[in-house]
C-alpha positions in Angstrom: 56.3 -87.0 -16.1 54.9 -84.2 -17.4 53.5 -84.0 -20.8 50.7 -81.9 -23.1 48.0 -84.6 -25.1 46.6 -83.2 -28.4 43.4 -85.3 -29.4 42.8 -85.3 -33.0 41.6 -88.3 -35.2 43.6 -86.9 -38.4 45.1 -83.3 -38.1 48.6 -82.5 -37.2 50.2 -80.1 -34.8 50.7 -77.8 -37.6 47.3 -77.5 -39.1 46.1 -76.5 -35.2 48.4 -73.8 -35.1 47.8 -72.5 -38.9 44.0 -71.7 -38.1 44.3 -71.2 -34.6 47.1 -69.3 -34.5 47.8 -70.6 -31.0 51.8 -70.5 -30.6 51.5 -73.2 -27.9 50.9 -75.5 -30.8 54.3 -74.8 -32.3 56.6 -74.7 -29.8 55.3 -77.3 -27.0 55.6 -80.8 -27.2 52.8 -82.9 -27.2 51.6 -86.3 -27.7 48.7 -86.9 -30.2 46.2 -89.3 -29.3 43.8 -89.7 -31.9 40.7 -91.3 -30.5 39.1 -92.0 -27.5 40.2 -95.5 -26.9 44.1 -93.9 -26.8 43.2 -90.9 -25.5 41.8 -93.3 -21.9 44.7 -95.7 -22.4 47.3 -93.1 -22.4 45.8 -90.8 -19.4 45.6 -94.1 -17.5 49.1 -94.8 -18.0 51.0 -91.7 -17.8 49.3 -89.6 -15.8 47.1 -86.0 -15.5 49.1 -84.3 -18.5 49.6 -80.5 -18.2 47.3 -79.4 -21.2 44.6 -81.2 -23.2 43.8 -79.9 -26.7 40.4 -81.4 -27.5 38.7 -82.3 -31.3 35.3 -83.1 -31.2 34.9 -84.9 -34.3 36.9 -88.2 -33.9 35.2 -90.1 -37.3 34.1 -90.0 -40.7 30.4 -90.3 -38.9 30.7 -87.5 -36.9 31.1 -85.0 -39.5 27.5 -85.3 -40.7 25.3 -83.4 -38.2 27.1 -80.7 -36.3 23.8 -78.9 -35.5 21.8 -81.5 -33.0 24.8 -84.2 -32.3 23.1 -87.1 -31.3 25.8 -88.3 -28.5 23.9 -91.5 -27.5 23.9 -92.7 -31.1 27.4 -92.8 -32.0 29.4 -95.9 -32.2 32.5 -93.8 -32.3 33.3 -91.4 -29.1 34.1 -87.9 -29.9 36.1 -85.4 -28.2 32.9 -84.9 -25.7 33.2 -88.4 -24.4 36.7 -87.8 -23.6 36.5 -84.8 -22.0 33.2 -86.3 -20.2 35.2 -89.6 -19.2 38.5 -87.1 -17.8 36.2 -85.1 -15.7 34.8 -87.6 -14.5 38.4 -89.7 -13.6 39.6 -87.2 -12.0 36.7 -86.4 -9.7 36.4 -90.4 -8.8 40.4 -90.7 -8.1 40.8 -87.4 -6.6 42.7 -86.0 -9.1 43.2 -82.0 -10.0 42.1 -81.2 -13.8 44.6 -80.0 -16.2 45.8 -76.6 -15.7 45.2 -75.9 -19.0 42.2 -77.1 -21.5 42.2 -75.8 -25.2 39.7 -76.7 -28.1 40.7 -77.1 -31.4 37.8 -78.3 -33.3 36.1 -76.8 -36.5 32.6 -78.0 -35.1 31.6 -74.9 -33.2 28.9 -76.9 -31.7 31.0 -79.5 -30.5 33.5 -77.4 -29.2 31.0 -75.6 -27.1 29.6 -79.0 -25.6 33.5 -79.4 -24.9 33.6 -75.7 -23.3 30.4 -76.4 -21.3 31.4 -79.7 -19.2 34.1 -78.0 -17.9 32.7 -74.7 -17.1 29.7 -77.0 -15.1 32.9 -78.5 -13.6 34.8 -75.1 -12.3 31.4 -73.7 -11.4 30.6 -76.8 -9.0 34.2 -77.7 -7.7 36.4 -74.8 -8.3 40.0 -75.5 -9.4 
């Protein structure tokens, strides 16, 4: 089955495609996930989908420092973790990446921590 996972802890399709301006996020389907737990669970059980739109900020705590994120501290994973935790499934079960990652989170920081795993990832393995 093929399908496109949007992880977001509160924001909709829409609001991704009103500052993004992304058309993908308009006229694709997706299913939202909106934390990390979900966002495992439902890989695990469905599959490699055929896009990932990553947030970073997953909870209330993680909206507080967007300078210096202090990953180890957080109780709550962010959108890091998860795309830490897919790269890292898919290299231990042999599995291709998604064709095709996106970012949609405000925390420009974040979002480049995002960006940054998976560039280390192409530059090592390819795909």
């Amino acid at each position: 089955m093929s399908y496109n996972l949007f992880l977001d802890d509160f924001r909709s399709l829409s609001d991704a495609y009103s500052y993004t301006y992304n058309p993908v996020y308009a006229t694709k389907e997706w299913v939202i996930v909106r934390n990390y737990d979900e966002f495992v669970k439902y890989i695990e059980e469905h599959g490699i989908p055929e896009m990932i739109s990553f947030d970073h900020d997953l909870a209330d705590v993680h909206y507080t420092n967007q300078i210096d994120i202090p990953y180890d501290d957080y109780k709550e994973k962010t959108g890091y973790h998860c795309a830490k935790w897919l790269i890292y499934h898919c290299m231990d079960n042999n599995k291709k990446l998604p064709p095709t990652i996106m970012i949609h989170s405000m925390n420009m920081v974040g979002a480049q921590n995002i960006k940054s795993l998976f560039d280390t990832y192409y530059k090592v393995h390819g795909q």
